[in-house]
Each structure stands twice: as structure tokens, then as C-alpha cells.
Backbone as a ProteinNet text record, in pm:
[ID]
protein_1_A
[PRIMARY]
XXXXXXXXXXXXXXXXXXXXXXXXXXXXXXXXXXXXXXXXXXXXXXXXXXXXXXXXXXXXXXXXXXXXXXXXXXXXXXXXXXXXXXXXXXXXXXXXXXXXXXXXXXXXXXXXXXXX
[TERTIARY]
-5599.2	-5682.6	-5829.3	-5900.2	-6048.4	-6114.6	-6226	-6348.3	-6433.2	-6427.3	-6514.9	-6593	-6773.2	-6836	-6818	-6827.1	-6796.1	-6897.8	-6820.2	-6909.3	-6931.2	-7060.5	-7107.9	-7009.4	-6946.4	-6873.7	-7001.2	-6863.6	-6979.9	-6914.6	-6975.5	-6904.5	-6884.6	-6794.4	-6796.1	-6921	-6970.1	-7092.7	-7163.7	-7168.2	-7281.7	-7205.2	-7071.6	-6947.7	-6981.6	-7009.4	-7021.2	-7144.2	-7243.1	-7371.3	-7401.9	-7351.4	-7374.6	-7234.7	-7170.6	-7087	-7186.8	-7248.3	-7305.4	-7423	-7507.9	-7587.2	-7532.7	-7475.2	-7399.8	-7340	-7289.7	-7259.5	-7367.3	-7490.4	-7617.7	-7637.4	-7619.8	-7706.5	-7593.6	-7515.2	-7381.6	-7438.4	-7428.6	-7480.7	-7601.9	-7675.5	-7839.8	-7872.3	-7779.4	-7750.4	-7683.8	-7548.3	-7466	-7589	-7711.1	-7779.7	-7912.1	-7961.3	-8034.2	-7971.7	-7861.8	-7854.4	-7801.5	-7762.1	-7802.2	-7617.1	-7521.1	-7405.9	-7318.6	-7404	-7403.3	-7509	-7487.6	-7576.1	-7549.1	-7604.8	-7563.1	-7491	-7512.9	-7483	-7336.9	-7281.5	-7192.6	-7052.5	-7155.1	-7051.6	-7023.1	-7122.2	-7096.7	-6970.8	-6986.9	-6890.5	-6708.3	-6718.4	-6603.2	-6536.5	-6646.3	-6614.9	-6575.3	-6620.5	-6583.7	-6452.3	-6421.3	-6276.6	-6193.6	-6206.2	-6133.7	-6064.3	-6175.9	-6171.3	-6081	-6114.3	-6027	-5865.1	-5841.6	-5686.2	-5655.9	-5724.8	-5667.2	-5751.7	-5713.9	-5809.2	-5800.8	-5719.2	-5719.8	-5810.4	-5893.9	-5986.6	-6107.6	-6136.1	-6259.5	-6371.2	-6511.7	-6602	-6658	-6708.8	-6744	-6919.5	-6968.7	-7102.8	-7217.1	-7224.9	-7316.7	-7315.2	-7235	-7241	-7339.2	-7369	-7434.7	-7538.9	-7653.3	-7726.3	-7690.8	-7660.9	-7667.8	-7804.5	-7733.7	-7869.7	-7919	-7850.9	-7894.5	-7977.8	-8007.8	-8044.2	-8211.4	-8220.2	-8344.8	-8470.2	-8574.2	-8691.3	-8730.4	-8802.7	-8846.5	-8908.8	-9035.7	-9105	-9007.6	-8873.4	-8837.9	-8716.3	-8664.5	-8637	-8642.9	-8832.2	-8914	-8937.7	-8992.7	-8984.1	-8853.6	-8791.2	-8626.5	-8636	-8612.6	-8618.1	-8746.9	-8875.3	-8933.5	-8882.3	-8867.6	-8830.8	-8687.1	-8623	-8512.9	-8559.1	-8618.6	-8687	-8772.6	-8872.8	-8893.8	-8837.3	-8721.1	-8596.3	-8525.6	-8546.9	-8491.7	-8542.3	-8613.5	-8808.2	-8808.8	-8795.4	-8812.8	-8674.8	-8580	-8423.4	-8358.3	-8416	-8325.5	-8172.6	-8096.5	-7997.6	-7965.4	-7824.9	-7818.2	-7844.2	-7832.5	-7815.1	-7972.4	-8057.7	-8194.6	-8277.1	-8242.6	-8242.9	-8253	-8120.2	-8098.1	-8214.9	-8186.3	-8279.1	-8416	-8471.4	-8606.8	-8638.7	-8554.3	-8573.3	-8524	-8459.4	-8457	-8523.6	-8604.3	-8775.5	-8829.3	-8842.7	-8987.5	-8955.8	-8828	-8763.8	-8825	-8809.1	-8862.8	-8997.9	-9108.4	-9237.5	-9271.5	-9198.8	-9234.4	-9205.9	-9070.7	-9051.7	-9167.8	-9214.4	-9358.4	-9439.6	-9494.7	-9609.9	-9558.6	-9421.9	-9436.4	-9449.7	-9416.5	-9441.8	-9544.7	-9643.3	-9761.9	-9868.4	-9805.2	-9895	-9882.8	-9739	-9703.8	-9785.9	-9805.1	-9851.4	-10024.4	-10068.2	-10247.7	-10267.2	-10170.4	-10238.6	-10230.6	-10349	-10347.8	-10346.7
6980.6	6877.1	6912.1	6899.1	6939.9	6824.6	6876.9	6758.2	6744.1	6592.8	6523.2	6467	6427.8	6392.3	6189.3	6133.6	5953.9	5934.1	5848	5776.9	5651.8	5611.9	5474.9	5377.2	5251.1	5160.2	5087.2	5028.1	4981.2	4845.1	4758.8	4627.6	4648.2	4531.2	4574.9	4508.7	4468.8	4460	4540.1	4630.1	4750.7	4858.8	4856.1	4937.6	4945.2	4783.6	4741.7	4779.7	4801	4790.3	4925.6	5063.6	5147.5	5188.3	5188.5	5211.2	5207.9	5021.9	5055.6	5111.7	5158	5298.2	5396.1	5424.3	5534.6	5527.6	5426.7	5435.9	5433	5316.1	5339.1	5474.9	5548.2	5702.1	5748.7	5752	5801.4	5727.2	5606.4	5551.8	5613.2	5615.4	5693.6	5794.4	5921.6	6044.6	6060.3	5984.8	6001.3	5949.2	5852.8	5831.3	5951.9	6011.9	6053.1	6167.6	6242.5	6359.3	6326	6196	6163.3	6137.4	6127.1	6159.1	6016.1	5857.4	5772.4	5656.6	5525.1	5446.3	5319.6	5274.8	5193.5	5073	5036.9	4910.5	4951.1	5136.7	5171.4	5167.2	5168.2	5199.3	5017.7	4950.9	4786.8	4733.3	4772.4	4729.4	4818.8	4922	4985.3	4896.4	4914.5	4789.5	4699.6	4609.7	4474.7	4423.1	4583	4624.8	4600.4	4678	4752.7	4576	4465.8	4363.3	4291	4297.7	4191.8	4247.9	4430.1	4424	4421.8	4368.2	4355.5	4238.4	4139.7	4027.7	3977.2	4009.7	3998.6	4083.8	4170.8	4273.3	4234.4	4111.4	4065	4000	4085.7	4001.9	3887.1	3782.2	3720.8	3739.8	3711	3796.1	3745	3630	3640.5	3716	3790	3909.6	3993.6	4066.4	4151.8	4172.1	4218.8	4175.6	4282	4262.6	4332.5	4448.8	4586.4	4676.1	4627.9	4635.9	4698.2	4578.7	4460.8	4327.8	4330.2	4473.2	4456	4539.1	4473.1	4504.4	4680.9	4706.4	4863.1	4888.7	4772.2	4813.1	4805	4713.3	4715.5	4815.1	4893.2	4999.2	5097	5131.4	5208.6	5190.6	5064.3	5036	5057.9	5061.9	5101.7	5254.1	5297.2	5443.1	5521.3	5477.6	5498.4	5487.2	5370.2	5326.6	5457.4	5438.4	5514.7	5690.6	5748	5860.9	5866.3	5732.5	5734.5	5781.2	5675.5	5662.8	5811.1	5900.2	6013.4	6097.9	6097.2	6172.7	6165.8	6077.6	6065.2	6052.7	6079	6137.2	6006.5	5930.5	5803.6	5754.6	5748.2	5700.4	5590.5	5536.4	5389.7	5299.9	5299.2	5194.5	5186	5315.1	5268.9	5176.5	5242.9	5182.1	5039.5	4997.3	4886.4	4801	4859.2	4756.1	4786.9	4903.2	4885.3	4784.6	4764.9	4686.5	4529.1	4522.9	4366.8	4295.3	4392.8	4358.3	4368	4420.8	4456.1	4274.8	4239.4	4112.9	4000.8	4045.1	3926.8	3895.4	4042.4	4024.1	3918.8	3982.3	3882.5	3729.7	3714.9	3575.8	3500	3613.3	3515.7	3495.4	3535.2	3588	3439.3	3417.1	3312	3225.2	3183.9	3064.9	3045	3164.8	3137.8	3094.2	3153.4	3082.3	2945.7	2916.8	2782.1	2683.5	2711	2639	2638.5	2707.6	2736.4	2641.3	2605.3	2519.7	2375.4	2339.3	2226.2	2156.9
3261.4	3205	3230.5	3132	3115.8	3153	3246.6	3277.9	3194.3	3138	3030.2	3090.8	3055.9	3081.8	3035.4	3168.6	3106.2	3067	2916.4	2837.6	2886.9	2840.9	2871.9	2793.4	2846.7	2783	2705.2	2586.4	2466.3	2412.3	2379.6	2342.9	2224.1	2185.7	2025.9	1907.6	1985.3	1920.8	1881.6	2035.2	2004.4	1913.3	1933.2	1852.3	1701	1641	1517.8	1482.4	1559	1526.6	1483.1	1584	1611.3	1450.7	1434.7	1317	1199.3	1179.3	1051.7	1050.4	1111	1089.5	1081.6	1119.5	1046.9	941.2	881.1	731.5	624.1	679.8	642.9	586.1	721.7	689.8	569.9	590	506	343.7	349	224.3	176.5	259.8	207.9	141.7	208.5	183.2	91.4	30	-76	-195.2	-152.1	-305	-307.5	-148.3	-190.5	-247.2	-211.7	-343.6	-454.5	-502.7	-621.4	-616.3	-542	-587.2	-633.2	-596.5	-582.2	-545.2	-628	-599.6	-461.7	-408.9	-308.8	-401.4	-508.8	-604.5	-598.9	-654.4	-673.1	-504.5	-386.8	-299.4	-303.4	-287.6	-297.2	-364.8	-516.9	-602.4	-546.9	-480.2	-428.8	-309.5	-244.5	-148.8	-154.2	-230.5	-289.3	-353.8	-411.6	-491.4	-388.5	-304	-167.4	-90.2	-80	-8.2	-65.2	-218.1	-286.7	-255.6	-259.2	-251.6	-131.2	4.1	125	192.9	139.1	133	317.3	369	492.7	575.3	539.8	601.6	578	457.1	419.7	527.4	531.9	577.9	562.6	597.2	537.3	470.5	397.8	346	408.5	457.7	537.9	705.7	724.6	805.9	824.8	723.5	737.3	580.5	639.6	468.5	382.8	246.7	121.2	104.5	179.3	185.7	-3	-107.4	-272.6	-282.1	-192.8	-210.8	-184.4	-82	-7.7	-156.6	-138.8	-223.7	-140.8	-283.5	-269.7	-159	-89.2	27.5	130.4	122.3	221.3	280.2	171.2	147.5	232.8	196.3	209.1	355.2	425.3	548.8	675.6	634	681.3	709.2	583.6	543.1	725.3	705	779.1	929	926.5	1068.9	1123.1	1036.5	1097.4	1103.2	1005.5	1031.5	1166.5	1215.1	1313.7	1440.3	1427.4	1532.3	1558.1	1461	1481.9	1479.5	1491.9	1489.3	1673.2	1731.4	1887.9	1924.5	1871.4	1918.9	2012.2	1940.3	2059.8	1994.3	2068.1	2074.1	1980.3	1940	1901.8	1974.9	2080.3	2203	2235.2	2260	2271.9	2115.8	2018.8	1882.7	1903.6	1911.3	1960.3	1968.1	2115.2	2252.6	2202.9	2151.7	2107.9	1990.5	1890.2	1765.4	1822.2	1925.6	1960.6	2047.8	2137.5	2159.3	2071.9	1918.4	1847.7	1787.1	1779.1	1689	1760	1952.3	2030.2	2043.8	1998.2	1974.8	1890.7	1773.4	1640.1	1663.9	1735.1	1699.8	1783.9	1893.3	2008.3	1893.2	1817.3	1748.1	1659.8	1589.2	1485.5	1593.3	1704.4	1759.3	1844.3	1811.9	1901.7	1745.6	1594	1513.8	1479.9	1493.3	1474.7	1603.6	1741.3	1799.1	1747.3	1697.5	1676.8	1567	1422.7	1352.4	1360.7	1259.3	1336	1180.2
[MASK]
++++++++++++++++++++++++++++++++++++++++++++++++++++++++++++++++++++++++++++++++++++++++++++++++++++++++++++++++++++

């Protein structure tokens, strides 16, 4: 028996989380070489749910990437080039984007307290 290096345990949260970026990227890549549209993997999907209706998400789960506007797209696109630009992990990913989330939400409730 070969010595494996232990992996960090992962909830299934972070399981789920860390999955759909990677299909993300998988989705991204199948449109950027042109071999498919995200509308197109959607509608497969959707196929897929109806014949195993017991596997169905419910849709407010997770947002409809084909739903998001061009800047925001574009903003994504960046961010994750970022993210892999400085080689961080999913798990740092994560935890960095759910402080950048906890900035923001200070920021709406520090404008909400200022007007008057």
C-alpha cells in the first residue's frame, strides 16, 4: 500500500461549490471553442431533469449562468482568470469571495444607515 498525501475533509457544500466551477470552466471552454452554447448545455439539462424527475434541482438553487448580462459575463470571466492567475485553490476562492460578499453587504448597510 502506497503513502498518499491526506486530503483536507470537505463538506458538501464546499463539495457542491467546488464541482460547479468546474463545470463552469467545462461550460466556458465547450463555448469558447465554439463547440456549444451555454443556452444549448441548459436546454440538455433541462431534458436530462425532466426524464429523471427525481434528480431535479430546484431553480432557484443556483443562478442561470445564460441569464447573466454581457458585463456580467465579462466580470466573472475576469474574476476567475484572476483566481487562476494567483493559483488559489477552490477553498481559498471560496473564502476570498465570501469576505469580498461580507465587504459589500457592510458597505450596503453603512449606505443605508447615511441617508437621510
Amino acid at each position: 500500500m502506497t503513502d498518499r498525501p491526506k486530503r483536507e475533509s470537505m463538506s458538501l457544500e464546499e463539495l457542491a461549490i467546488s464541482n460547479m466551477w468546474e463545470i463552469a470552466a467545462l461550460v466556458e471552454l465547450l463555448e469558447r471553442k465554439g463547440l456549444c452554447t451555454k443556452q444549448d448545455l441548459y436546454d440538455i439539462v433541462t431534458e436530462l431533469r425532466k426524464k429523471n424527475p427525481r434528480a431535479k434541482i430546484p431553480e432557484t438553487a443556483f443562478p442561470e449562468p445564460y441569464l447573466l448580462t454581457e458585463t456580467e459575463n465579462k466580470i466573472i470571466d475576469d474574476m476567475l482568470a484572476l483566481l487562476n492567475k494567483h493559483g488559489l485553490t477552490s477553498h481559498q476562492s471560496q473564502n476570498l469571495l465570501e469576505r469580498l460578499g461580507r465587504i459589500i453587504e457592510m458597505g450596503q448597510r453603512l449606505a443605508k444607515g447615511t441617508r437621510h
